[in-house]
C-alpha positions as CSV (number, residue, x, y, z in Angstrom):
1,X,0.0,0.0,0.0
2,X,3.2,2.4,0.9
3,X,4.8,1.5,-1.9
4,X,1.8,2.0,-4.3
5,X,1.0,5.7,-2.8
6,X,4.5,6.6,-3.4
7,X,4.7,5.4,-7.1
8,X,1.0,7.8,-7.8
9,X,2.6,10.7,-5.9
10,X,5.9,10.2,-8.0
11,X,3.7,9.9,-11.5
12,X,1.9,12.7,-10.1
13,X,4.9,14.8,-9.9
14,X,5.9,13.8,-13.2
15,X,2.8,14.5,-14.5
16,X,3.4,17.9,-13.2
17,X,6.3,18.7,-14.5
18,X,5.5,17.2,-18.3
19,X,2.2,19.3,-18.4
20,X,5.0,22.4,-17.0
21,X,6.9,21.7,-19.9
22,X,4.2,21.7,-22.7
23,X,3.0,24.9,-21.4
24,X,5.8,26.9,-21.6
25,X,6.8,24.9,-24.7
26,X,3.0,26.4,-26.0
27,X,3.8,30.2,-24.8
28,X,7.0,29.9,-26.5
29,X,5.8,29.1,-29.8
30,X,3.5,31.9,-29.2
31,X,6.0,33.9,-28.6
32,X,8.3,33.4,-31.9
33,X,5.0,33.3,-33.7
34,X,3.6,36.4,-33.0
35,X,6.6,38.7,-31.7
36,X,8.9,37.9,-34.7
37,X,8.3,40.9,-36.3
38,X,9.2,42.6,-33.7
39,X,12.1,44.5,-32.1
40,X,14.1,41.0,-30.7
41,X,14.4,42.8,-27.0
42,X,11.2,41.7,-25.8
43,X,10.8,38.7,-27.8
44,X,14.4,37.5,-25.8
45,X,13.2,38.5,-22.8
46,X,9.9,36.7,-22.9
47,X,11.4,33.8,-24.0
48,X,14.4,33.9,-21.3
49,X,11.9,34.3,-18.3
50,X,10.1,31.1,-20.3
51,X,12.7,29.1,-20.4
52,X,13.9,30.0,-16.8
53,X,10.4,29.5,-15.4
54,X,10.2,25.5,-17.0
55,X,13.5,24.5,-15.0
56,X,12.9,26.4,-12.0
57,X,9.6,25.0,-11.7
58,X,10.6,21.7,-12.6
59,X,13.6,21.3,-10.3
60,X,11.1,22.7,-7.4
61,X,9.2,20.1,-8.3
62,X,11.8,17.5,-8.8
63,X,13.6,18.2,-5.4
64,X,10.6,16.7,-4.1
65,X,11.6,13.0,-5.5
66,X,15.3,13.4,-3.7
67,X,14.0,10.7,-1.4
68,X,12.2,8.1,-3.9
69,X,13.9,4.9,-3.3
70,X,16.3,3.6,-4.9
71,X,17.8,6.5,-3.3
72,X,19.8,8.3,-5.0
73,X,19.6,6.3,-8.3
74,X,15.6,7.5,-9.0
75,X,16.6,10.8,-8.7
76,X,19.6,11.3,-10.5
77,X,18.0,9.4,-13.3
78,X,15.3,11.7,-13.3
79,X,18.1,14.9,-13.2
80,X,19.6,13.6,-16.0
81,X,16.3,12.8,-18.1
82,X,14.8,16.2,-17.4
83,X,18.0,17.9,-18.1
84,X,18.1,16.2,-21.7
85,X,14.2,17.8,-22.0
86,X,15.0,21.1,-21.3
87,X,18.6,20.9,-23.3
88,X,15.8,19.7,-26.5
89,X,13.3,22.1,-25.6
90,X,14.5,25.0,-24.6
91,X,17.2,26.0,-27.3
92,X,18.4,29.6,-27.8
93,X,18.0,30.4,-24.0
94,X,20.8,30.6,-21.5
95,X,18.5,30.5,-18.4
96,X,21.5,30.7,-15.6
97,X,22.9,34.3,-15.1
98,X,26.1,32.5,-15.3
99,X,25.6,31.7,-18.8
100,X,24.5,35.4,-19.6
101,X,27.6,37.0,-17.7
102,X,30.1,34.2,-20.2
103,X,28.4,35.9,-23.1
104,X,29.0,39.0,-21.6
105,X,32.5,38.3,-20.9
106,X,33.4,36.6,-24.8
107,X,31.4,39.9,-26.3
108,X,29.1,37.5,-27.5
109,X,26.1,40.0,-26.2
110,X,26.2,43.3,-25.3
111,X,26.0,44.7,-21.1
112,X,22.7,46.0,-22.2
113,X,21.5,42.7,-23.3
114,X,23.1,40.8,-21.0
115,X,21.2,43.2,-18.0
116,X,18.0,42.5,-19.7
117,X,18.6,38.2,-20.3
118,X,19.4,38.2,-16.3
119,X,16.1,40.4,-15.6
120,X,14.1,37.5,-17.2
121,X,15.9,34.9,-15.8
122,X,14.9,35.9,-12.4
123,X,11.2,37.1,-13.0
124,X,11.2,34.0,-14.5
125,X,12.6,32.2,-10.9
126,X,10.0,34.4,-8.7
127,X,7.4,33.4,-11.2
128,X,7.9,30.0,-10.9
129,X,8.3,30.1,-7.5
130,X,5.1,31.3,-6.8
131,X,3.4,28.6,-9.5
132,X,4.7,25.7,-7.7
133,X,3.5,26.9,-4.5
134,X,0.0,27.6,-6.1
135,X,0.0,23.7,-7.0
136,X,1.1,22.7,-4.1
137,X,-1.4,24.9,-2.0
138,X,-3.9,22.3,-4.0
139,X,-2.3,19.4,-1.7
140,X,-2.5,17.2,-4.6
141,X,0.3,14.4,-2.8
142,X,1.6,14.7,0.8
143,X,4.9,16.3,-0.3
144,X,2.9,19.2,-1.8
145,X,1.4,19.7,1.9
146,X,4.6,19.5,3.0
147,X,7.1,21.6,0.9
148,X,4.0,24.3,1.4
149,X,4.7,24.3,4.7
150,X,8.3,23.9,5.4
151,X,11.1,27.2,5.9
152,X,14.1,27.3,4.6
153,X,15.1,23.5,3.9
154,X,18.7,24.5,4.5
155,X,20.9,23.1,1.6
156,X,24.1,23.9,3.2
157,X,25.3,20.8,4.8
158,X,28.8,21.8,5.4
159,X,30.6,24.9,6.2
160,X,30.5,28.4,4.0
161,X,33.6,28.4,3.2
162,X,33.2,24.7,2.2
163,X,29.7,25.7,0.7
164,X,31.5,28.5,-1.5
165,X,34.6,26.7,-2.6
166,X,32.1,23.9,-3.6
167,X,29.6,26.0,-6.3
168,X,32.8,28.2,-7.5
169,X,34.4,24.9,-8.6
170,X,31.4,23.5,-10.1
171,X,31.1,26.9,-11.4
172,X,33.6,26.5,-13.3
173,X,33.8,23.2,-14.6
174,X,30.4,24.0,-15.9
175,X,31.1,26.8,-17.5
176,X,34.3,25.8,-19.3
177,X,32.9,22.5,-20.0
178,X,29.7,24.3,-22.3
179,X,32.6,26.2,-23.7
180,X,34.3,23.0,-25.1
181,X,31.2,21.5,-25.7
182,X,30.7,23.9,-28.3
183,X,31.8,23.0,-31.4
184,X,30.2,19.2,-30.6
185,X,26.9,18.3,-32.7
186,X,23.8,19.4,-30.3
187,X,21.6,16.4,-30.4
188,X,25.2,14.7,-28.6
189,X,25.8,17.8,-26.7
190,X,22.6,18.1,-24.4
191,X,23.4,14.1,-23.4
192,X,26.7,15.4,-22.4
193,X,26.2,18.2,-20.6
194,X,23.2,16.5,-19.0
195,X,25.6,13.5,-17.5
196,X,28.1,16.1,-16.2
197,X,25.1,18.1,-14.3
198,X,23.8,14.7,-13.1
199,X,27.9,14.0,-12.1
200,X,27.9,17.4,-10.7
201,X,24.5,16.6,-8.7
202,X,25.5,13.4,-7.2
203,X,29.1,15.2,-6.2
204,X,28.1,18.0,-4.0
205,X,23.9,17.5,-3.9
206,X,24.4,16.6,-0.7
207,X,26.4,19.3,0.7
208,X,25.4,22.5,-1.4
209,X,22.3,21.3,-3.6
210,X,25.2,22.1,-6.6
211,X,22.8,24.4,-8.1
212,X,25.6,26.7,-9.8
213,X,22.9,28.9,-11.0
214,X,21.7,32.1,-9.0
215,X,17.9,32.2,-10.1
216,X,17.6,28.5,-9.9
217,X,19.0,28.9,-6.1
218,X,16.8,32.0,-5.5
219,X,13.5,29.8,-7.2
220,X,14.5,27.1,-4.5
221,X,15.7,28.7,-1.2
222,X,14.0,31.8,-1.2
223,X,13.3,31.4,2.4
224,X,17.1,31.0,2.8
225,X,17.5,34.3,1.1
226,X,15.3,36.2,3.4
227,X,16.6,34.4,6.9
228,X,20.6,34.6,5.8
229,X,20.8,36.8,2.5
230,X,24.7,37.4,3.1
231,X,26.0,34.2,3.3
232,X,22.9,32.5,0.6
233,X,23.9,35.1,-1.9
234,X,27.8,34.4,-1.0
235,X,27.4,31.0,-1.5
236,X,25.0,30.7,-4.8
237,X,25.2,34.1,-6.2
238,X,29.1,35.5,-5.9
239,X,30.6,31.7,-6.0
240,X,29.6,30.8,-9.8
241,X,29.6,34.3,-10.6
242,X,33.3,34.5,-9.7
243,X,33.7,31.3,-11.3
244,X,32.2,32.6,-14.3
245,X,35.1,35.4,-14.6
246,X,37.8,32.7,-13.8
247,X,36.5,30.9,-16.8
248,X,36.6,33.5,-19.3
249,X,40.3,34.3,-17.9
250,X,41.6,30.8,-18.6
251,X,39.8,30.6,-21.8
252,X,41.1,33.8,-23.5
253,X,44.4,34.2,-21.6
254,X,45.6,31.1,-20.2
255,X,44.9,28.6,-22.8
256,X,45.2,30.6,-26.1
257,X,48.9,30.6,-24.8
258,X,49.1,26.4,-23.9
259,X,47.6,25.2,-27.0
């Protein structure tokens, strides 16, 4: 009987997060369809704060299933299977500040731009945010009723200097991973970038969530934010930033002169 209730709430949340997905994936199409005469600033702003909205509210939704058993195996499956989706589904979009700041950085985009991408990445966060806890307000499964309810779930399971040193690295190896990734053919390139997020996830999930992505983090702790701002924004917002800027140093000054 346990084990039956768990499998519907875990379909349920799947459910969830597949109906997420073709939603956004409708307003997107929307969006190209009827904006693309338009001046592209608010076309790439709707579709950033789109695209940001479908992962935030999916990992919400997906941090749920952490404890689904086979623990951890069910949920870094499902990390890796919903990180291929939203690599397929979401093309064109950075949806990580990170990601905006590296464009930034290369020249790729301009500071106006840039400004404007990381506006709509995190109205897309507090948007989601607030979605998810309208669902959940429903108390469709227990864990709804209970993620409604709980404060800041605390992520940080080691110290903040720990905490820090943890999401700049990942930072980084992200970030200079995508850039290498690059010039590899797409439909292989979202399976690889998907396995190292899922590597990533099992590597420091447990101590620092390894979000590496400052409107993801705000989307999930925003409580955090509000009880510790200092040392949450240390930790999720200057750590991957700063690892953003080391990136872009080793990959236009370090290794031009190597290779």
């Amino acid at each position: 009987m346990g084990l039956t209730m768990v499998l519907d709430d875990t379909w349920i949340s799947l459910l969830l997060m597949a109906g997420t997905m073709m939603l956004v994936g409708g307003c997107r199409m929307l969006t190209r369809h009827h904006m693309y005469s338009q001046r592209p600033c608010p076309r790439t702003f709707l579709l950033e704060v789109f695209a940001t909205f479908q992962i935030c509210s999916c990992t919400n939704e997906l941090r749920l299933l952490a404890n689904v058993q086979p623990k951890p195996h069910v949920a870094l499956a499902l990390t890796y299977i919903f990180t291929v989706l939203h690599g397929l589904t979401l093309t064109g979009s950075t949806c990580n500040p990170c990601g905006t700041l590296q464009q930034i950085l290369d020249g790729g985009i301009s500071v106006k731009q840039g400004g404007l991408k990381v506006g709509a990445q995190f109205a897309g966060a507090v948007l989601a945010r607030i979605y998810m806890r309208c669902i959940w307000s429903m108390g469709i499964i227990k864990v709804h009723s209970e993620a409604l309810s709980e404060g800041c779930c605390n992520p940080i399971q080691t110290t903040e200097t720990q905490a820090f040193c943890i999401e700049l690295l990942f930072s980084t190896v992200f970030q200079l991973t995508i850039l290498q990734f690059e010039s590899i053919k797409p439909s292989l390139r979202v399976h690889l970038i998907a396995l190292l997020i899922t590597m990533l996830v099992y590597g420091g999930g447990n101590l620092t969530g390894a979000i590496f992505n400052p409107a993801l983090a705000f989307s999930l702790h925003a409580s955090c934010f509000h009880d510790k701002f200092w040392d949450y924004s240390l930790v999720y917002w200057m750590a991957p930033s700063l690892g953003t800027v080391l990136v872009a140093i080793v990959w236009r000054e370090i290794l031009p002169l190597i290779f």
